[in-house]
N, CA, C and O atoms as a GROMACS GRO file, in nm:
protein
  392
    1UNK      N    1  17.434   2.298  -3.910
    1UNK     CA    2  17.523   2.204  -3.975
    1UNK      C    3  17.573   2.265  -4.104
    1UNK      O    4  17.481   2.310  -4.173
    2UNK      N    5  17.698   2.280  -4.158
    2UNK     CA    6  17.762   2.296  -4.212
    2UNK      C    7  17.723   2.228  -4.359
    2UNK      O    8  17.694   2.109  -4.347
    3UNK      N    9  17.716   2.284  -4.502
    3UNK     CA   10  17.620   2.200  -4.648
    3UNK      C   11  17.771   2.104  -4.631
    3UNK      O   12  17.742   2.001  -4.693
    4UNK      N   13  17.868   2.092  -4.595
    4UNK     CA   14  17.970   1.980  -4.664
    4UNK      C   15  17.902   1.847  -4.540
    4UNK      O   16  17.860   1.742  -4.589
    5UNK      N   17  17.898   1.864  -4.412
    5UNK     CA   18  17.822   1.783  -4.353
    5UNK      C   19  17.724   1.710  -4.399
    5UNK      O   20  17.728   1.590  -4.427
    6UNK      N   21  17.622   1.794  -4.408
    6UNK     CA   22  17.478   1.731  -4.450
    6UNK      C   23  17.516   1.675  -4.605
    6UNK      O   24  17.521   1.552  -4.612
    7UNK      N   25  17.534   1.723  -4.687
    7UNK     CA   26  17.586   1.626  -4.807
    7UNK      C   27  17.631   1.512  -4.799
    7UNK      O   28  17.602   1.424  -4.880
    8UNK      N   29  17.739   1.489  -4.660
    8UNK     CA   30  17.813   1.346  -4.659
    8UNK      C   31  17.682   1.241  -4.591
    8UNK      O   32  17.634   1.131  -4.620
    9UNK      N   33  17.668   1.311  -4.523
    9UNK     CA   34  17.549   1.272  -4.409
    9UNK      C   35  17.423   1.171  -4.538
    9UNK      O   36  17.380   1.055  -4.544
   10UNK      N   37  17.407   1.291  -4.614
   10UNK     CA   38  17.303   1.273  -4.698
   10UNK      C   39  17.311   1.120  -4.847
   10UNK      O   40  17.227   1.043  -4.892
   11UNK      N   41  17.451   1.143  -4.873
   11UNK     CA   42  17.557   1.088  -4.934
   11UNK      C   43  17.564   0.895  -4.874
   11UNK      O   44  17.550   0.798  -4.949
   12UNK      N   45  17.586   0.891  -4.741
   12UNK     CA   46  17.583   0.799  -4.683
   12UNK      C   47  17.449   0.715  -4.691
   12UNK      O   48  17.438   0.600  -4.735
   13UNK      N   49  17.348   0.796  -4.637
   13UNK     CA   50  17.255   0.710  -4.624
   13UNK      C   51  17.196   0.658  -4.774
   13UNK      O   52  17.143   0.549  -4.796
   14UNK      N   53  17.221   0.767  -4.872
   14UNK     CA   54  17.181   0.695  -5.004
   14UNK      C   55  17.264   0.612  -5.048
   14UNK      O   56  17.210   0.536  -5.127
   15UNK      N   57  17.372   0.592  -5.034
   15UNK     CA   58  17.451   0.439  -5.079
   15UNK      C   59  17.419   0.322  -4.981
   15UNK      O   60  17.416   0.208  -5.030
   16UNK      N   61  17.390   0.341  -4.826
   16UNK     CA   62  17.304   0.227  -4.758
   16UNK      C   63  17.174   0.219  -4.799
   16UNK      O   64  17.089   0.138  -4.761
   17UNK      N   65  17.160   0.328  -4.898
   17UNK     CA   66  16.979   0.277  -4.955
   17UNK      C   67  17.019   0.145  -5.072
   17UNK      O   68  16.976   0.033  -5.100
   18UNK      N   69  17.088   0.205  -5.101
   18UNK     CA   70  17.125   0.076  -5.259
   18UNK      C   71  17.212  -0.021  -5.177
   18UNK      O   72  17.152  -0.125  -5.204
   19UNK      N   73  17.304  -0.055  -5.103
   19UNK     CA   74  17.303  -0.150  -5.044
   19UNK      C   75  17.240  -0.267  -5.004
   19UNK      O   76  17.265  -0.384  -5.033
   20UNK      N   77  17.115  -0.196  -4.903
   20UNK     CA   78  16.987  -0.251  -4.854
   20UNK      C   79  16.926  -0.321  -4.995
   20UNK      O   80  16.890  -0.438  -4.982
   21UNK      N   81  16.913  -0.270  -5.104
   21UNK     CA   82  16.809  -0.246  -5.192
   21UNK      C   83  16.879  -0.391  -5.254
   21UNK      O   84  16.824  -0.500  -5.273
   22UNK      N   85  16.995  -0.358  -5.275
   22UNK     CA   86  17.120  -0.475  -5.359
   22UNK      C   87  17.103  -0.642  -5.274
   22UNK      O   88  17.123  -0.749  -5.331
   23UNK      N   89  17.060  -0.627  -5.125
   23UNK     CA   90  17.096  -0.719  -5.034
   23UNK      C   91  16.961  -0.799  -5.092
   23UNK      O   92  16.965  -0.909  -5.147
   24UNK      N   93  16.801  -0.696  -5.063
   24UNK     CA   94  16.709  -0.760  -5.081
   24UNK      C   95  16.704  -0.820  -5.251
   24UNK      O   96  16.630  -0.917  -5.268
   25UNK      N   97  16.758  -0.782  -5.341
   25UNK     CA   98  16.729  -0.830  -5.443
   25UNK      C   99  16.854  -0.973  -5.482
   25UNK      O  100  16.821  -1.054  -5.567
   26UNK      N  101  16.954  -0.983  -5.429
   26UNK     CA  102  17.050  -1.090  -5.414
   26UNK      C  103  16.958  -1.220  -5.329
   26UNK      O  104  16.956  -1.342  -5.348
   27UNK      N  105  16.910  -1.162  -5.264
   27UNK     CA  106  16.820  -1.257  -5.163
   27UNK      C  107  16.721  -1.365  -5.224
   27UNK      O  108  16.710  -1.487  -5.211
   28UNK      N  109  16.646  -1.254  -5.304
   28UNK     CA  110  16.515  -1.310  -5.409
   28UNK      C  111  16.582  -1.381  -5.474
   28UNK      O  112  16.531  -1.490  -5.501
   29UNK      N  113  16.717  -1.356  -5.525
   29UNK     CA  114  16.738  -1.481  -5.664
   29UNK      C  115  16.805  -1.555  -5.608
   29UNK      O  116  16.817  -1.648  -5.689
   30UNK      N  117  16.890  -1.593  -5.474
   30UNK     CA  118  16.919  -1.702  -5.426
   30UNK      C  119  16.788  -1.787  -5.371
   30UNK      O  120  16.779  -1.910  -5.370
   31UNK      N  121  16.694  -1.695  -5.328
   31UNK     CA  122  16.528  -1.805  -5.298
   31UNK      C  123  16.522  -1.834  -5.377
   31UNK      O  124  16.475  -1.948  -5.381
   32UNK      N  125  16.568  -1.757  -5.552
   32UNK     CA  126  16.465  -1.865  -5.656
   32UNK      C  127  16.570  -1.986  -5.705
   32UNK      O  128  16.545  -2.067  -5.795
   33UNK      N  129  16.699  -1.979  -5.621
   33UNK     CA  130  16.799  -2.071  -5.667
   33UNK      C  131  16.867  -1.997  -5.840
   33UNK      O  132  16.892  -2.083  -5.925
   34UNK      N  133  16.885  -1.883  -5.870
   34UNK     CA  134  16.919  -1.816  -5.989
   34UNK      C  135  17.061  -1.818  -5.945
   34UNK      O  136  17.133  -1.876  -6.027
   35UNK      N  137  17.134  -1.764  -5.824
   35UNK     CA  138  17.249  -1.713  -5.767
   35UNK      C  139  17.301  -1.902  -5.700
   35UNK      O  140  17.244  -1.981  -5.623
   36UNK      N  141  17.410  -1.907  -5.764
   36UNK     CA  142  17.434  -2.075  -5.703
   36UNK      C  143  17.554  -1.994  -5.631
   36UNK      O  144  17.637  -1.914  -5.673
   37UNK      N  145  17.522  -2.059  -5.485
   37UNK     CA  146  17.590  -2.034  -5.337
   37UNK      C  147  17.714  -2.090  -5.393
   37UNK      O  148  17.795  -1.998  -5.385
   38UNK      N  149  17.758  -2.167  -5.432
   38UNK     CA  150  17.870  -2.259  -5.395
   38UNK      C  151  17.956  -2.190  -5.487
   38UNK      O  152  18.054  -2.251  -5.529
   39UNK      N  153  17.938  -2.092  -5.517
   39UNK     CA  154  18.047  -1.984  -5.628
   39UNK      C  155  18.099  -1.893  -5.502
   39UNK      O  156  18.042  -1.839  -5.406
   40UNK      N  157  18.221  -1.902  -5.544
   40UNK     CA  158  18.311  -1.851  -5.442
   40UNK      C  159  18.236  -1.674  -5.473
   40UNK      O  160  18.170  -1.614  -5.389
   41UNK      N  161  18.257  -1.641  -5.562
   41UNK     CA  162  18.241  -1.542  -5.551
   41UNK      C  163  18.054  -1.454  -5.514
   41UNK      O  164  18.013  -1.356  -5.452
   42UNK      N  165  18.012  -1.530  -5.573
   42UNK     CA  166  17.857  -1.515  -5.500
   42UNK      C  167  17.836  -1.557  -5.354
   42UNK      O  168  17.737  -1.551  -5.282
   43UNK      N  169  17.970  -1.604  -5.334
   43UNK     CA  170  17.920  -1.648  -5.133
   43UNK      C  171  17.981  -1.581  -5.090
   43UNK      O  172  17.954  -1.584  -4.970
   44UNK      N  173  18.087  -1.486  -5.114
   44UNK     CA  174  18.155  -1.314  -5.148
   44UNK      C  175  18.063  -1.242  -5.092
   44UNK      O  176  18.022  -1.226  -4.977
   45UNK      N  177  18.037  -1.202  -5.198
   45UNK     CA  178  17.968  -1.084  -5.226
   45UNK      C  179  17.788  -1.098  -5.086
   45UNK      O  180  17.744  -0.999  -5.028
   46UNK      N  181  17.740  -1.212  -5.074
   46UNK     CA  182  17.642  -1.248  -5.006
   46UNK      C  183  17.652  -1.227  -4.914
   46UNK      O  184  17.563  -1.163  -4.857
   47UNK      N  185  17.799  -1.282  -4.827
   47UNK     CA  186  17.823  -1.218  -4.693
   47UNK      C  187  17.879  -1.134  -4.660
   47UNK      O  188  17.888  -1.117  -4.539
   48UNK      N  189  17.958  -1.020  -4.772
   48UNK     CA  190  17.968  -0.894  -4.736
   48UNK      C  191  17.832  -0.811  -4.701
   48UNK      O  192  17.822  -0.747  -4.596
   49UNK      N  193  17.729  -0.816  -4.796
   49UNK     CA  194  17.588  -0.748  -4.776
   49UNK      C  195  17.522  -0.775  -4.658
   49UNK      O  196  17.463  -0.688  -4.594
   50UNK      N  197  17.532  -0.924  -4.618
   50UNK     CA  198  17.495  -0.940  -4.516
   50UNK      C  199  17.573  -0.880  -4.397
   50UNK      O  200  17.498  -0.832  -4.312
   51UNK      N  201  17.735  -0.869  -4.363
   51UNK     CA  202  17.770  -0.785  -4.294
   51UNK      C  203  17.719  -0.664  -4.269
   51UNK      O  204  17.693  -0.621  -4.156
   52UNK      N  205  17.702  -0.604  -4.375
   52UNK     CA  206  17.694  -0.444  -4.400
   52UNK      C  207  17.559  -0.397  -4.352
   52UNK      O  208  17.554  -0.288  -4.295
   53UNK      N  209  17.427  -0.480  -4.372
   53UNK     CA  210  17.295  -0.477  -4.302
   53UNK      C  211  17.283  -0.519  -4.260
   53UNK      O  212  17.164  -0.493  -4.245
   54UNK      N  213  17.311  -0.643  -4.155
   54UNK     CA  214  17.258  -0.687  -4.073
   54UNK      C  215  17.270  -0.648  -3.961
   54UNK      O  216  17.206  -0.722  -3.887
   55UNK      N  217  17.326  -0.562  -3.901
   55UNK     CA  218  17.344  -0.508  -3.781
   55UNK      C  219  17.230  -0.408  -3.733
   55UNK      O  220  17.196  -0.399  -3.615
   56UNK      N  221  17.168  -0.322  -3.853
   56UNK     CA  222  17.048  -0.283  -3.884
   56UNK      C  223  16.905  -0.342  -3.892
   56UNK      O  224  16.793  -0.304  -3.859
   57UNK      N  225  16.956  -0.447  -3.948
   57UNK     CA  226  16.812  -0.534  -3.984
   57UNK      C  227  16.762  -0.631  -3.825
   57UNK      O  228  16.658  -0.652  -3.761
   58UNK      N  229  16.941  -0.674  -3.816
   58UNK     CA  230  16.838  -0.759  -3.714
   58UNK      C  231  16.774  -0.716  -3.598
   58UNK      O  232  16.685  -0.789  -3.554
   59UNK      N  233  16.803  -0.604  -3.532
   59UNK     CA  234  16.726  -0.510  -3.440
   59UNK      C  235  16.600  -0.495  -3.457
   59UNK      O  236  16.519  -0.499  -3.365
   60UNK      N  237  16.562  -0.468  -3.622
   60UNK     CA  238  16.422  -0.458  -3.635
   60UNK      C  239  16.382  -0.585  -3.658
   60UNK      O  240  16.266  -0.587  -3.616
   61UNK      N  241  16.410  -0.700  -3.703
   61UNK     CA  242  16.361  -0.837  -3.711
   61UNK      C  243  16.334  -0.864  -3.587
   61UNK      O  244  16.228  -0.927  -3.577
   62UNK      N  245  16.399  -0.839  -3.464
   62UNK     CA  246  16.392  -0.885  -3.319
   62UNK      C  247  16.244  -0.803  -3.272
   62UNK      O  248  16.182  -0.849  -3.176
   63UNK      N  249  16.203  -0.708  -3.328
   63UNK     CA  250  16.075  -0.651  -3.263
   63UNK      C  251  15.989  -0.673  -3.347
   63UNK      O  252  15.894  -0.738  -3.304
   64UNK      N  253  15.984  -0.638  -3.469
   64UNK     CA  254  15.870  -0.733  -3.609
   64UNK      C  255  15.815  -0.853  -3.567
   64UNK      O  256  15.877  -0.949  -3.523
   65UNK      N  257  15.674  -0.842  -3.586
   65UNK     CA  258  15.622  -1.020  -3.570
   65UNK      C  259  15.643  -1.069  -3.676
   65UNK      O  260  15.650  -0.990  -3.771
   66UNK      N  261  15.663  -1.230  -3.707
   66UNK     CA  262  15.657  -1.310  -3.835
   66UNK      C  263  15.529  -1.265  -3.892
   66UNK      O  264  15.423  -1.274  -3.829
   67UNK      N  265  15.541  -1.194  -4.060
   67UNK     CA  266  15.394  -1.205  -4.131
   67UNK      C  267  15.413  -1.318  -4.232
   67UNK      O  268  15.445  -1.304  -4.350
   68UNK      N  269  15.397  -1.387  -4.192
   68UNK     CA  270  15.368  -1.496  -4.302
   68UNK      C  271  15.474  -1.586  -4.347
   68UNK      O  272  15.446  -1.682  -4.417
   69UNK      N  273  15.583  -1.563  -4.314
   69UNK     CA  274  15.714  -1.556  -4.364
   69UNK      C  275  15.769  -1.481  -4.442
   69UNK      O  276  15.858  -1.513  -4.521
   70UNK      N  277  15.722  -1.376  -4.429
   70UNK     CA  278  15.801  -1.267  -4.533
   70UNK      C  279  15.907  -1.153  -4.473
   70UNK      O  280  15.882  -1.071  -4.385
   71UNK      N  281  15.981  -1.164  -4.516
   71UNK     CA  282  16.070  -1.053  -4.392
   71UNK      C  283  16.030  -0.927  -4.447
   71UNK      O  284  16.080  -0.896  -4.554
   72UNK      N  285  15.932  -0.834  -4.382
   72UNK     CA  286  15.939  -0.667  -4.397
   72UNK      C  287  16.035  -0.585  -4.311
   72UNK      O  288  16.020  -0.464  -4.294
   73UNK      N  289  16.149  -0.667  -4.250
   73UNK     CA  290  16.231  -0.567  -4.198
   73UNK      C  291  16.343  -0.495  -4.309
   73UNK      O  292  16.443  -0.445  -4.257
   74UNK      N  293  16.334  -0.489  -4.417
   74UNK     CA  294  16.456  -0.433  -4.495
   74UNK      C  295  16.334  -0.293  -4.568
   74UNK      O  296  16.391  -0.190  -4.606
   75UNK      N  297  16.179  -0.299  -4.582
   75UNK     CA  298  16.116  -0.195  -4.604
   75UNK      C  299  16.089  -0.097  -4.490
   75UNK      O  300  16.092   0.020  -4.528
   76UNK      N  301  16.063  -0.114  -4.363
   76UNK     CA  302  16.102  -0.110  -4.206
   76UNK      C  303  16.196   0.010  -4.259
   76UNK      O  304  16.157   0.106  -4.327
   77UNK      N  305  16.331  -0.015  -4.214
   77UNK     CA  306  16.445  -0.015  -4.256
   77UNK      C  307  16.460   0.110  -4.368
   77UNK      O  308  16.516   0.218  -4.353
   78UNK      N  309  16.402   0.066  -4.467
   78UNK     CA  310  16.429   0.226  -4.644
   78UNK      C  311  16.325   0.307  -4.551
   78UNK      O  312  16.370   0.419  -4.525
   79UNK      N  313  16.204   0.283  -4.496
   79UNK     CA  314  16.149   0.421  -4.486
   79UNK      C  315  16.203   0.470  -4.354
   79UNK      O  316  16.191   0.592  -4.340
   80UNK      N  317  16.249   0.418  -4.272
   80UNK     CA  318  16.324   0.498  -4.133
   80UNK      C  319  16.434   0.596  -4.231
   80UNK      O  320  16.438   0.718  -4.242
   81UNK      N  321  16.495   0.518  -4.279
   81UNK     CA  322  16.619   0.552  -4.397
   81UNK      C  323  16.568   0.686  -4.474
   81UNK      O  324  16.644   0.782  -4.484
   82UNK      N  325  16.438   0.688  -4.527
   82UNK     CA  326  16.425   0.842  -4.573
   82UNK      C  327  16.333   0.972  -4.483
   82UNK      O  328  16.319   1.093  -4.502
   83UNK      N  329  16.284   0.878  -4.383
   83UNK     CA  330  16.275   1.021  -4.267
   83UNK      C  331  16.377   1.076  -4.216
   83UNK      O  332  16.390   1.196  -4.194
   84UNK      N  333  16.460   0.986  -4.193
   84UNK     CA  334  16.589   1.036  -4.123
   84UNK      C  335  16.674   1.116  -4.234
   84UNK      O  336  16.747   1.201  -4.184
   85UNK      N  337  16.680   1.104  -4.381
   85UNK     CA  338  16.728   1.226  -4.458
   85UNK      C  339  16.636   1.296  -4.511
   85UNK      O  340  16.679   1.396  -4.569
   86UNK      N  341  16.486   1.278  -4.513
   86UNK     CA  342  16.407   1.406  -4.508
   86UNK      C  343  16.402   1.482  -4.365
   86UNK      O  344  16.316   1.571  -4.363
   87UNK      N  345  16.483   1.463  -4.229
   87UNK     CA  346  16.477   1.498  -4.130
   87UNK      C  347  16.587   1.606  -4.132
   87UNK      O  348  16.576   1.723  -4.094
   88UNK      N  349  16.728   1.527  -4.202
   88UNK     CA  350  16.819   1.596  -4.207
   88UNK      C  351  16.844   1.703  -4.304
   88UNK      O  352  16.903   1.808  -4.281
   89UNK      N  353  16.787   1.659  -4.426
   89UNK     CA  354  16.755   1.777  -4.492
   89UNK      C  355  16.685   1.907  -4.510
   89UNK      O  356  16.712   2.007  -4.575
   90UNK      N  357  16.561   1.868  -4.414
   90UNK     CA  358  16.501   2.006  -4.360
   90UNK      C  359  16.606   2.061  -4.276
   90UNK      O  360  16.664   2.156  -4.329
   91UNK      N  361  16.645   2.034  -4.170
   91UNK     CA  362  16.697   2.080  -4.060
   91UNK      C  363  16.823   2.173  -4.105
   91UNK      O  364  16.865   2.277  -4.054
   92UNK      N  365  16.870   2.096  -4.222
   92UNK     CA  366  16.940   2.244  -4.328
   92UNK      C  367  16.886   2.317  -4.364
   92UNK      O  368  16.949   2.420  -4.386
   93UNK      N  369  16.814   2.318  -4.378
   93UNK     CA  370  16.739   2.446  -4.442
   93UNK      C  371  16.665   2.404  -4.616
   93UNK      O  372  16.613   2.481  -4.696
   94UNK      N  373  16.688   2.246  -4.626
   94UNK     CA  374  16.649   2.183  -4.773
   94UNK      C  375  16.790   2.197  -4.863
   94UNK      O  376  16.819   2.119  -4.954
   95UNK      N  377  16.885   2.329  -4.815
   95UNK     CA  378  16.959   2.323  -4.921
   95UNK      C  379  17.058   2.181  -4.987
   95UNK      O  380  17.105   2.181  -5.101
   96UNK      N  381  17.068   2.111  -4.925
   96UNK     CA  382  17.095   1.971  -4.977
   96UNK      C  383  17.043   1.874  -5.018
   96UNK      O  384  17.106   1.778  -5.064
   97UNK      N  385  16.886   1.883  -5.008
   97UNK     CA  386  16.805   1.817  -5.051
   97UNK      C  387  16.798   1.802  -5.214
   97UNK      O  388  16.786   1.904  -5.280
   98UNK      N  389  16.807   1.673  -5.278
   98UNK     CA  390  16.754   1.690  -5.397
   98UNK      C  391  16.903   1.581  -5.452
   98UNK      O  392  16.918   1.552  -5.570
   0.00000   0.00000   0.00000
């Protein structure tokens, strides 16, 4: 693979890391009622994130058992997320790594 490849490659999955990361923490403060839904623009921004991961998430929610009620499919999810660019970054040779 070509370093302009693996960079984009590499590039990608770290902005779906902060995505993911952005989705779960929007989440927490609408549970704690901090984020009021009925703002146009917080019900925006809520279901774009939700677009953007859920196509990801819910695959692994569908095989995850319920623990407790806690959803661990978005940690699931970050560590597949950095084998797969510690996968891709070896397979360069590391030089994109970092």
């Amino acid at each position: 693979m070509s370093y302009a490849v693996v960079k984009l490659l590499l590039t990608i999955i770290d902005i779906y890391w902060w995505i993911l990361l952005a989705t779960v923490v929007v989440s927490w403060l609408i549970a704690f009622d901090v984020i009021n839904m009925r703002s146009n623009a917080a019900y925006s921004i809520w279901k774009w994130l939700n677009a953007v991961t859920e196509p990801l998430l819910g695959p692994i929610r569908a095989v995850l058992p319920s623990v407790g009620g806690l959803d661990i499919s978005p940690l699931i999810l970050l560590l597949l997320m950095q084998f797969l660019r510690d996968l891709i970054a070896s397979a360069a040779g590391g030089l994109a790594y970092g």
